[in-house]
N, C-alpha and C positions, 0 to 999 in steps of 0.2 A: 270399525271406528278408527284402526289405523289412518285412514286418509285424514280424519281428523286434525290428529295429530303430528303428523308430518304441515297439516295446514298450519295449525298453531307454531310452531319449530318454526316453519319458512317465516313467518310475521314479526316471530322474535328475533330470526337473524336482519329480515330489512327495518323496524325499526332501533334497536342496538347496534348497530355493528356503525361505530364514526367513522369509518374508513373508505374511500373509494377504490376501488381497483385500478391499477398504476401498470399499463404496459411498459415490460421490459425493454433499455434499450436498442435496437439491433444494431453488432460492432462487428467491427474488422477482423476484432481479435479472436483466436484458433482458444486461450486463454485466459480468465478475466477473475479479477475481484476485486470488491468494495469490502473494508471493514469500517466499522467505526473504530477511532484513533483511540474514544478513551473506555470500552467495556471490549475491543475484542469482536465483537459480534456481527456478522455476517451478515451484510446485505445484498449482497448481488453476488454470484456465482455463476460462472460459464467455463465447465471443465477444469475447476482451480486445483484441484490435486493431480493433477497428471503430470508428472515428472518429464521436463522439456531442457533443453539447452537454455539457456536463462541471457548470452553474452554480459555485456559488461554491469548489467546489475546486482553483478557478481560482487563489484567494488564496494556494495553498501555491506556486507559482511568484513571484508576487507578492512574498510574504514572504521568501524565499531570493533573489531579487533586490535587494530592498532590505536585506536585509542585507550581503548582498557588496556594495553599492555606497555605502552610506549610513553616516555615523555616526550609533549609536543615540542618542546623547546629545543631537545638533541640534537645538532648536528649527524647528518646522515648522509657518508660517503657512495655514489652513484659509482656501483664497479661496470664494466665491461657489457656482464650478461644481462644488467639494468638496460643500460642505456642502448643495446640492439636490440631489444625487442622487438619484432615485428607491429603495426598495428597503429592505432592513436596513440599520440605522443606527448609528452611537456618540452620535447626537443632536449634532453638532458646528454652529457657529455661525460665520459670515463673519467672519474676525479673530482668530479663538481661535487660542491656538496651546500644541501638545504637543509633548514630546520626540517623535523618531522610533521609540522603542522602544514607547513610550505606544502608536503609533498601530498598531503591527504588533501588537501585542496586543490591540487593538480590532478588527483585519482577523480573525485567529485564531478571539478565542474569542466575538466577538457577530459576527462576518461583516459588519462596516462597509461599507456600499459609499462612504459619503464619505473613509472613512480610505483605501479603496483608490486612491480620487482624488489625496487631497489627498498621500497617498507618492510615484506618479504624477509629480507637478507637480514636487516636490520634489525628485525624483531626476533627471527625466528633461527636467522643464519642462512636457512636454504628457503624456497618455496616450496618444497616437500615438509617441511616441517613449520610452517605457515598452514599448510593446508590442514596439516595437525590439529591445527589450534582452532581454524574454522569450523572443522568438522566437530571438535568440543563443541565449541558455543550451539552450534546448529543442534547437538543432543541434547544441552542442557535448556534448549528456546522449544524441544520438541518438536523440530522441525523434521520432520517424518520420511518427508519425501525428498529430501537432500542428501547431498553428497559432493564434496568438494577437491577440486584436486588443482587448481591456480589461483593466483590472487589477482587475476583479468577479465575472467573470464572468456577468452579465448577455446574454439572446441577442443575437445581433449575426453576422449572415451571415461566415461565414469564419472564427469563432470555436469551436477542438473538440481535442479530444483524444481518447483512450482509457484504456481500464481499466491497460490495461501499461504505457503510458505516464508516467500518474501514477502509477504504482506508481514507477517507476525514479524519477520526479523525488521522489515522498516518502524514498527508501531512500536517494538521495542526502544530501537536505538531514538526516536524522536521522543522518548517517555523519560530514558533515563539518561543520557546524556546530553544535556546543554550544548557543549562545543558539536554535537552531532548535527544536531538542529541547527547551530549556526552557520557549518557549513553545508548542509543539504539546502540553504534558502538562501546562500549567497548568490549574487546575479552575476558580480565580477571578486578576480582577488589580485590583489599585486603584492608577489615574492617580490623580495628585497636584493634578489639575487636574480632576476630580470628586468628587461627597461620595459617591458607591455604587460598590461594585464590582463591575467587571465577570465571569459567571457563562459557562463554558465551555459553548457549546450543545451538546457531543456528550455524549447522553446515555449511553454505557457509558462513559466515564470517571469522571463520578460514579457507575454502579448495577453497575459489571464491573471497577471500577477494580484488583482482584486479578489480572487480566488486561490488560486494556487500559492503553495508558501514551499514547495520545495518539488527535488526530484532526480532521478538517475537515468539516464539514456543506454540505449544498447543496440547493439547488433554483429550478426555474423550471420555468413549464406545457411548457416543448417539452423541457427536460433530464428530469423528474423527478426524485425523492427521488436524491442521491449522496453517497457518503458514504467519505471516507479513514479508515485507523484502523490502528494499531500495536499491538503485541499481545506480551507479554514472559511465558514459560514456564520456569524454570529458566535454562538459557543459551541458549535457544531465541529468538530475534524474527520476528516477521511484518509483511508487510504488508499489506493486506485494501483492497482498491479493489472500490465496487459502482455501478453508474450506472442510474438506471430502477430502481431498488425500493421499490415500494409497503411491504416488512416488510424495510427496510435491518437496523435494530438487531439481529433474528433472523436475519438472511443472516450477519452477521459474526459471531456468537456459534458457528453452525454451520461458519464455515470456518476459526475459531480453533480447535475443534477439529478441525476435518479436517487443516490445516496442522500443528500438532502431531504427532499424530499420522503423520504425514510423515516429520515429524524426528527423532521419537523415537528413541533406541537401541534395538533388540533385545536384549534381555536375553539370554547364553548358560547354559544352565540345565546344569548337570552331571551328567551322568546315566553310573552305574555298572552293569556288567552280570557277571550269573555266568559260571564259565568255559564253563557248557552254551550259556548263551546267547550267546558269542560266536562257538561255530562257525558259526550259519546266518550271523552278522554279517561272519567275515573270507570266508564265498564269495561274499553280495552284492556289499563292496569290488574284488574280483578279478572279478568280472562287470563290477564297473563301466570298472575298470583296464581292462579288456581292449577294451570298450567305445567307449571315449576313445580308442584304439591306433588301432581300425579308423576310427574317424570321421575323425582327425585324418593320413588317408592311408594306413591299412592297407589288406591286401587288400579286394575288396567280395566282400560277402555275394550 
């Protein structure tokens, strides 16, 4: 009588079960995840705890630090070891000096490695003792798989995270700080102490921006292409972490909808039946009923 029963089980999962099966995207990325924005919870995963070179989405720690610690409004002296930085730049000059909010907007949306210094200095005094204070936050966010040692993310032995990792820390700082979210979704910014404004590198916020509401870019030859990004649907948020993809922009586009799609509701469709057609319908119920009896410690078959 076991075949029975396994018959009966198979019937209850294809008439129960409202869900259809959703192939996974195939991506670029060597590293992936989707969370949802507002429980946390996991929807797509591809290798997301393996501890990788992260490059400059480094800055989103960065920036969530110097906010909790700084006031934006300080005047903040650009020394020497700021402003030669190797790397992408705000183009900053030994002696200049910007508000703190200036410069977290230069780290954001042109990925400054001097501005990531000269915050660095400012907050912490060195970038040894910046990287202090990251690596707190990353133990008190239980970021597991982290480990920080610039505020560039530039390579540097000992310096890595993961795809989950930044996810939590993105879904944090977009949760609790306002001015975070204001500048991970700006498109452009104009410092008052430059004549051009500065133009957000993530490219789907300017060309998806119906979608995408924010994001950090990154790169270096041993990290590859990585890339943060945010993603708003109705009352839906995500978060989309990719590290190592050669077609990032097309990875995210792809698991904006797979994430959605996720969360979507199930629609319940109403459906009316004649009195003929409801006899076969109340003996399947009472098959089922009966069904659920024995499973649930009834005799056995």
């Amino acid at each position: 009588m076991k075949l029975i029963r396994i018959f009966i089980v198979m019937m209850i999962l294809f008439y129960v079960s409202p869900h259809s099966v959703q192939a996974e995207p195939s991506l670029s990325a060597h590293h992936a995840v989707v969370i949802d924005m507002e429980t946390g919870e996991v929807l797509f995963n591809k290798d997301a705890n393996s501890e990788e070179s992260i490059a400059s989405i480094t800055k989103i720690m960065t920036a969530i630090v110097a906010i909790e610690h700084g006031d934006l409004n300080q005047s903040v002296e650009i020394s020497q070891q700021a402003a030669n930085t190797v790397g992408s730049s705000i183009y900053t000059k030994p002696g200049d000096h910007y508000p703190l909010r200036d410069l977290i907007y230069g780290l954001m949306l042109r990925s400054g490695n001097d501005a990531a210094v000269a915050i660095a200095e400012h907050i912490a005094g060195s970038e040894g003792g910046f990287a202090y204070l990251m690596n707190e936050k990353a133990d008190w966010l239980g970021m597991t798989q982290s480990q920080f040692q610039n505020p560039h993310g530039l390579d540097e032995e000992g310096h890595y995270s993961s795809a989950l990792d930044m996810a939590k820390l993105t879904r944090y700082a977009m949760n609790s700080e306002p001015v975070f979210r204001e500048i991970f979704g700006s498109k452009t910014y104009q410092s008052e102490e430059e004549d051009y404004p500065w133009h957000n590198k993530n490219k789907l916020l300017m060309t998806y921006d119906d979608v995408c509401t924010g994001g950090k870019t990154g790169y270096t030859s041993t990290a590859g292409r990585t890339l943060v990004t945010t993603a708003k649907q109705d009352h839906h948020e995500l978060v989309v972490v990719t590290i190592d993809a050669k077609r990032d922009w097309q990875d995210h586009k792809e698991l904006y909808e797979y994430g959605f799609e996720q969360l979507e509701d199930q629609p319940e469709i109403p459906i009316t039946f004649t009195e003929q057609e409801q006899k076969p319908l109340s003996s399947f119920r009472t098959m089922i009923s009966d069904a659920f009896q024995h499973l649930q410690g009834g005799p056995t078959w």
